[in-house]
C-alpha positions as CSV (number, residue, x, y, z in Angstrom):
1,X,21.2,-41.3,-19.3
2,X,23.3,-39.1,-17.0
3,X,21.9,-35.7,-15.8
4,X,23.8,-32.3,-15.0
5,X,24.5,-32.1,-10.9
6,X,22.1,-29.4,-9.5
7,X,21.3,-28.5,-6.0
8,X,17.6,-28.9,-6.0
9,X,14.6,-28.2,-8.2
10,X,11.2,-27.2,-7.7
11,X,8.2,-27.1,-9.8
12,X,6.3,-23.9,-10.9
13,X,3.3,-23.9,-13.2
14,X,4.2,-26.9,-14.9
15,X,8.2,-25.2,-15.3
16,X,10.9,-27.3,-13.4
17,X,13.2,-24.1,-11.7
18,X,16.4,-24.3,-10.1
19,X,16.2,-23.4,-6.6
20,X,19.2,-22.7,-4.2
21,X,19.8,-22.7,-0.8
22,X,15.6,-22.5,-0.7
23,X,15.9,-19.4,-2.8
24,X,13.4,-19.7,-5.8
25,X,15.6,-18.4,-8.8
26,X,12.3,-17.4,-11.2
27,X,14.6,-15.8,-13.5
28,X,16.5,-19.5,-14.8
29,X,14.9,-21.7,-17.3
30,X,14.2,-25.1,-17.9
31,X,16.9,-26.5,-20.5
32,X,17.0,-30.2,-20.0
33,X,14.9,-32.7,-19.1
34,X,15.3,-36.7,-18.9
35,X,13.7,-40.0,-18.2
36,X,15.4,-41.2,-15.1
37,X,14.6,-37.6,-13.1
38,X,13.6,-33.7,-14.5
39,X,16.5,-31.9,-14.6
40,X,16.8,-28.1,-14.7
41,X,19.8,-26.5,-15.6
42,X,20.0,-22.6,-14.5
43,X,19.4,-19.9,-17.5
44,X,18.7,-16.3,-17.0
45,X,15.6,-15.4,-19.4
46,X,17.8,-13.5,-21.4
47,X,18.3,-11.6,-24.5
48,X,17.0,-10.6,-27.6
49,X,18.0,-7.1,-28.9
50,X,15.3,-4.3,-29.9
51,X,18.2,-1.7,-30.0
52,X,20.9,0.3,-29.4
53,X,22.5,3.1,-27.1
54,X,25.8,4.8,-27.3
55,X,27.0,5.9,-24.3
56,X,30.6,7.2,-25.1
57,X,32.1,4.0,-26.1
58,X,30.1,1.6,-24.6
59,X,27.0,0.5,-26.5
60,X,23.7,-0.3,-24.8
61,X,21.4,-2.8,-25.9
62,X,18.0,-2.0,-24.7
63,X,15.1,-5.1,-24.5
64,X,12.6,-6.4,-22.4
65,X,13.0,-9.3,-20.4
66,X,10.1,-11.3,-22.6
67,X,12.0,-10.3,-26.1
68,X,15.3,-12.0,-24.8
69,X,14.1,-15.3,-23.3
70,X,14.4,-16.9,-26.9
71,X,18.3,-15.8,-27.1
72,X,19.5,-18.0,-24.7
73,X,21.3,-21.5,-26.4
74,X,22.0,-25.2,-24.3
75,X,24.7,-27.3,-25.5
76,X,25.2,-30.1,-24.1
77,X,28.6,-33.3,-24.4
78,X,27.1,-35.7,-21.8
79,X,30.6,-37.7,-23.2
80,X,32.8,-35.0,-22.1
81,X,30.3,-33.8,-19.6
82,X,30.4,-30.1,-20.6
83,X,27.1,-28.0,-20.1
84,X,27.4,-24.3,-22.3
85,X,24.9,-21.8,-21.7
86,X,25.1,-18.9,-24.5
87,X,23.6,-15.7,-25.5
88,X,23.1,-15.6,-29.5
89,X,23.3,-12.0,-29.9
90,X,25.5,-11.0,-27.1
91,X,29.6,-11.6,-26.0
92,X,31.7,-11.3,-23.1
93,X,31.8,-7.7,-22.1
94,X,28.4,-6.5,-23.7
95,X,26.2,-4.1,-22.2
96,X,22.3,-4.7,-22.0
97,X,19.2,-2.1,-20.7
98,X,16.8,-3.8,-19.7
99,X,13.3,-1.6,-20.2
100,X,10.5,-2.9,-19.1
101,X,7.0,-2.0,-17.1
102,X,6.3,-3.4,-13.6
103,X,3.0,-5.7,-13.6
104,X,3.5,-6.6,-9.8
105,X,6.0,-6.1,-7.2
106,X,6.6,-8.1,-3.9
107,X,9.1,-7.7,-0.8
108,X,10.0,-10.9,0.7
109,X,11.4,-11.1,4.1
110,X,12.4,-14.2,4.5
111,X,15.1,-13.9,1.6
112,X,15.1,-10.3,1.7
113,X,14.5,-9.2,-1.7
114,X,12.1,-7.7,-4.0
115,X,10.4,-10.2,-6.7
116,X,9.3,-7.7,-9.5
117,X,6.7,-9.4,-12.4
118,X,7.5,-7.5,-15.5
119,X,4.5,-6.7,-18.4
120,X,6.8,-8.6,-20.9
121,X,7.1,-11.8,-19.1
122,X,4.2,-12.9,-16.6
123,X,4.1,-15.4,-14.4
124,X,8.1,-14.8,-13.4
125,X,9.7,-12.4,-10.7
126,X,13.0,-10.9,-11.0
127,X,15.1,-10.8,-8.0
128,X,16.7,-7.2,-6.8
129,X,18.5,-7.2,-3.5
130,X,16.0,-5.7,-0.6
131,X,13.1,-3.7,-0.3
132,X,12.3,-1.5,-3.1
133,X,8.7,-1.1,-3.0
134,X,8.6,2.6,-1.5
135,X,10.5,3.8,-4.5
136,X,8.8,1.4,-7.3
137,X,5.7,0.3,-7.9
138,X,3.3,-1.5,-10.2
139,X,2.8,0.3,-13.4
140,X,6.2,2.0,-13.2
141,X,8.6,1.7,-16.3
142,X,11.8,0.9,-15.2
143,X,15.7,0.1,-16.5
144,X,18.1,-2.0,-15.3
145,X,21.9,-1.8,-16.4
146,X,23.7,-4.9,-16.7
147,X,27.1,-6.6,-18.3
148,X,27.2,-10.2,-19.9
149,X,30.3,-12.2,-18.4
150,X,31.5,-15.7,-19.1
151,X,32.2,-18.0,-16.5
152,X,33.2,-21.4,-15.9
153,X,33.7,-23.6,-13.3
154,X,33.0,-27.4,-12.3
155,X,30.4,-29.4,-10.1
156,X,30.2,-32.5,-8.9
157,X,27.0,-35.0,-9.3
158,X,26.3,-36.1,-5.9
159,X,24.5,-39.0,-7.2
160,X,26.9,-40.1,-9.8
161,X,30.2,-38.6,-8.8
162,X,31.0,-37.0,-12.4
163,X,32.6,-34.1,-12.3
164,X,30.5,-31.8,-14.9
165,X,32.4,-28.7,-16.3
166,X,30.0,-25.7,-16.8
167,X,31.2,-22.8,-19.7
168,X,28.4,-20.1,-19.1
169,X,27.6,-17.1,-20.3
170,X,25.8,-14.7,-17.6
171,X,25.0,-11.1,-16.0
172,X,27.7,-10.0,-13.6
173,X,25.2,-8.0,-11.4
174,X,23.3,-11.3,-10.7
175,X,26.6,-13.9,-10.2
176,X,28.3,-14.7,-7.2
177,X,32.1,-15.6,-8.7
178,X,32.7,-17.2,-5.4
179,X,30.3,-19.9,-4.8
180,X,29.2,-20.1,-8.5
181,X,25.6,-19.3,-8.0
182,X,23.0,-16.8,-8.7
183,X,22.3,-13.8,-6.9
184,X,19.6,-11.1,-6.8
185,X,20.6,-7.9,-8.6
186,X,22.1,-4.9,-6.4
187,X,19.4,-2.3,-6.0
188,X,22.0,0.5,-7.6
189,X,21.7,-1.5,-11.1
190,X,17.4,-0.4,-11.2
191,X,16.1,2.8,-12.0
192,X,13.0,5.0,-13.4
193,X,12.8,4.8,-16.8
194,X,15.1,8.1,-18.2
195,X,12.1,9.1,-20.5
196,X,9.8,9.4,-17.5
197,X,9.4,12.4,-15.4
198,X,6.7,11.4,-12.6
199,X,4.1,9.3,-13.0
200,X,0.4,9.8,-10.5
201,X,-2.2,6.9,-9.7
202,X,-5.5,8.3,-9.8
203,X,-9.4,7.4,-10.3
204,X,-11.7,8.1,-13.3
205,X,-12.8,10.8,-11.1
206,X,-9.3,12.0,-9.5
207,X,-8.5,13.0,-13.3
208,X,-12.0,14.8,-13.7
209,X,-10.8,16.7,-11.2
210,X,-7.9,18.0,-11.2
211,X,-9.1,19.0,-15.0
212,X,-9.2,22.7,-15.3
213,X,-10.3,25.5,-18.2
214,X,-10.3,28.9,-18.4
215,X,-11.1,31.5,-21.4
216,X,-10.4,35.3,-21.9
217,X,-12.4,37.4,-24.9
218,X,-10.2,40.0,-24.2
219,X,-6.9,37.9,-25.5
220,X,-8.9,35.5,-27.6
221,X,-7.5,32.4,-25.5
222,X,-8.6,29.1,-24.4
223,X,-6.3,27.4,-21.6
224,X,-7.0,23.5,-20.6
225,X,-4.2,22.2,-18.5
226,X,-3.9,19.8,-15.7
227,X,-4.1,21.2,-12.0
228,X,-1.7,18.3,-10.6
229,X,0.4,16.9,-13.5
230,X,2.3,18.5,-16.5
231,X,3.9,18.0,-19.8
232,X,6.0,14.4,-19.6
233,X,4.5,12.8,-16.7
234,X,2.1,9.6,-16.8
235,X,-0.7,9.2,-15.5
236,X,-2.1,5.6,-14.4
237,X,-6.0,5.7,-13.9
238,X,-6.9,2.9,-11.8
239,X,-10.6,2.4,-11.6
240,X,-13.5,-0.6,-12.3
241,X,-15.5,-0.6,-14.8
242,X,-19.3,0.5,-14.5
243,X,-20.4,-0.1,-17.8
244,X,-19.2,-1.3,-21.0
245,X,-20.7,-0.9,-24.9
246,X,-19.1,-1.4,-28.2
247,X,-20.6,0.1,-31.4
248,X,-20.9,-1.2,-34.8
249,X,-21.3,2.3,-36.2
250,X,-18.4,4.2,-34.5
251,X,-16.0,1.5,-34.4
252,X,-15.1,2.0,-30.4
253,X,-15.6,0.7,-27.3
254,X,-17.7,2.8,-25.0
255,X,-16.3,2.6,-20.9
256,X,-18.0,4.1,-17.5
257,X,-15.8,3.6,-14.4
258,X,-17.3,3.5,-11.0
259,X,-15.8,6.2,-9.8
260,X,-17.9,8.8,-12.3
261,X,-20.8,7.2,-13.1
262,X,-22.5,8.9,-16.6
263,X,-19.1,10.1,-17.9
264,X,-17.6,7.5,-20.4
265,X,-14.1,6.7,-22.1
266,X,-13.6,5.5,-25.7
267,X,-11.5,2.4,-27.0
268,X,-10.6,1.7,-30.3
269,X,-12.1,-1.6,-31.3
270,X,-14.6,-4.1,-29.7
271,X,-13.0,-5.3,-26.3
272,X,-16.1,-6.8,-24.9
273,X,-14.5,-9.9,-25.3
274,X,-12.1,-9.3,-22.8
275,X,-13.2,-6.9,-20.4
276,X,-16.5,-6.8,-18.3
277,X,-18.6,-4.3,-15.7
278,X,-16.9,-5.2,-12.7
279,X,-12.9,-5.8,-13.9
280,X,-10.3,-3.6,-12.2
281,X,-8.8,-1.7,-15.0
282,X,-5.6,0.2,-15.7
283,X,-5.0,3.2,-18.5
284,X,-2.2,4.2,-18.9
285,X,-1.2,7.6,-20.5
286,X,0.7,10.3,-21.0
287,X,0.7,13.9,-20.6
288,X,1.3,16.5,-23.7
289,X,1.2,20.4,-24.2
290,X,-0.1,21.3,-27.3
291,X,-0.8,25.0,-28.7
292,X,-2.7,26.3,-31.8
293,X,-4.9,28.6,-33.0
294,X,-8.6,28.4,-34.6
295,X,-11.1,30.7,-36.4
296,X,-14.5,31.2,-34.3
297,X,-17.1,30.4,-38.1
298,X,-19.5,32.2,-36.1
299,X,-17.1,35.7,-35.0
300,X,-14.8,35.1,-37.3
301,X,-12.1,36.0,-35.0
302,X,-8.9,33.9,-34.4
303,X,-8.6,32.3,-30.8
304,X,-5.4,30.4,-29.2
305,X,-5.8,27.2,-27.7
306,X,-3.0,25.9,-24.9
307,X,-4.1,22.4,-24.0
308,X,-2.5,20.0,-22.1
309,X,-4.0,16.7,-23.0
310,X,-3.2,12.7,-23.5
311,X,-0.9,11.6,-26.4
312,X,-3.0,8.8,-27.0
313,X,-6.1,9.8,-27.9
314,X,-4.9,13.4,-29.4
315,X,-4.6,13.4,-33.1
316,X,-1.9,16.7,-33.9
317,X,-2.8,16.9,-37.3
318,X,-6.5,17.4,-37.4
319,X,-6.5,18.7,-34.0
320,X,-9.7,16.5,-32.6
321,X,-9.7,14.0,-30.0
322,X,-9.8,10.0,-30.9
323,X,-10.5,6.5,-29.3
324,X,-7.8,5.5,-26.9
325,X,-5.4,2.3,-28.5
326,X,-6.8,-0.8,-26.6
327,X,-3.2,-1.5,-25.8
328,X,-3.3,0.9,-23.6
329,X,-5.9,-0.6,-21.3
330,X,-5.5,-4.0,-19.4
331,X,-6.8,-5.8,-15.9
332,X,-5.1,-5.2,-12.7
């Protein structure tokens, strides 16, 4: 059986990649694969849709990069020797958002670009034209505007001498027209998330810290606010865990960090399984302003409360504080 012409491949965690020119392309897939020799044919890990921008005319579709990888359709006439590569929900022209979070970032020198592993889709790196790690880093939620484009063009199999005739469907930002090939996305194309405003890395401790209250009986007025961050930032607390206890009566998971030992953190759920005193842990969280006002059973008088607090474990309608969603914790 014949095979599609292709430069070179390389295998990656059991995954046969198409590498040019030395370049590992992490962000093509594996479509064929036959007796006489693997053969990988090159497939961005593209597109499924979660939604929908307008932006004037032009409408966004926003996803992650592990919700599209199932969108992308082989086809293969090994009479005609045609090879098309398809999106299934996506045409010629189209505009996609990628929104995703970074789980690790890398510069590398020798091909001068930045390999970023995204939450949605570990184990791959996505390649952006030079050194962006002062400006992004793990943990940071990120877009990435691009445009679908078809293509086509022909190669020859060294091997065989067949002339295969390729009708692709791709991301502009990431093709080279000229040499028919992929290329790391400009740096222009990757931004901050729009919905964040700044996001801080700190210890356990580091938030403790920077935790401040104050109270006035002469205005009836409780103020709790954050002495380094404020309404719509994130905040990433990066710590190990000290200690770790579940209980069967309260339905959480208790954590210490070793940064505060004998203050603790609650998780919803029993995560015992998973995590252990020693891991390297991230929560992440965000920053909200909330204000009310409360009756003093004892005084009877009314007092205001201005809190700045986490979304996540602040329940607005009974006004009390409440385990943290275990999705919001995971090893780094």
């Amino acid at each position: 059986m014949r095979d599609p012409p292709l430069d070179s491949i390389v295998q990656v965690k059991g995954k046969y990649l198409y590498e040019d020119k030395g370049l590992k392309k992490r962000g093509f897939v594996i479509m064929l694969r036959y007796h006489k020799i693997a053969t990988v044919v090159c497939v961005f890990l593209f597109l499924l849709s979660t939604g929908c921008l307008e932006n004037g005319n032009e409408k966004e579709n926003v996803l992650t990069l592990g919700e599209l990888q199932r969108d992308y359709n082989q086809e293969t006439d090994m009479e005609k020797l045609i090879l098309r590569e398809y999106f299934s929900s996506y045409d010629d022209g189209d505009t996609i958002v990628i929104r995703d979070t970074i789980n690790d970032i890398i510069y590398r020198e020798e091909t001068n670009d930045t390999g970023i592993e995204f939450i949605s889709l570990l184990g791959e790196k996505f390649s952006i034209k030079g050194d962006i790690t002062d400006e992004f880093m793990r943990g940071d939620d990120i877009e990435i505007k691009l445009h679908i484009i078809s293509v086509q063009y022909t190669k020859q199999d060294t091997t065989t001498g067949e002339i295969w005739t390729f009708n692709r469907e791709t991301l502009q930002e990431g093709w080279d027209s000229i040499n028919n090939t992929f290329i790391p996305i400009s740096q222009d194309n990757i931004n901050h998330a729009s919905y964040e405003k700044k996001k801080r890395v700190m210890t356990f401790q580091g938030f403790i810290e920077g935790y401040n209250q104050t109270y006035s009986n002469e205005s009836k007025k409780i103020i709790s606010e954050f002495l380094y961050l404020d309404e719509g930032d994130t905040l990433l607390i990066w710590d190990t865990l000290n200690n770790i206890t579940y209980g069967d009566a309260n339905g959480y998971t208790s954590i210490g960090f070793v940064s505060s030992p004998g203050t603790s953190f609650r998780i919803q759920g029993d995560i015992t399984d998973d995590y252990h005193t020693g891991d390297d842990v991230e929560i992440k969280l965000h920053i909200i302003k909330t204000t009310f006002t409360d009756v003093n059973p004892y005084t009877n008088e009314t007092w205001t409360y201005e809190i700045e607090t986490f979304k996540e474990i602040w329940d607005e309608e009974n006004r009390i504080y409440i385990p943290l969603p275990n999705e919001n914790i995971r090893h780094i």
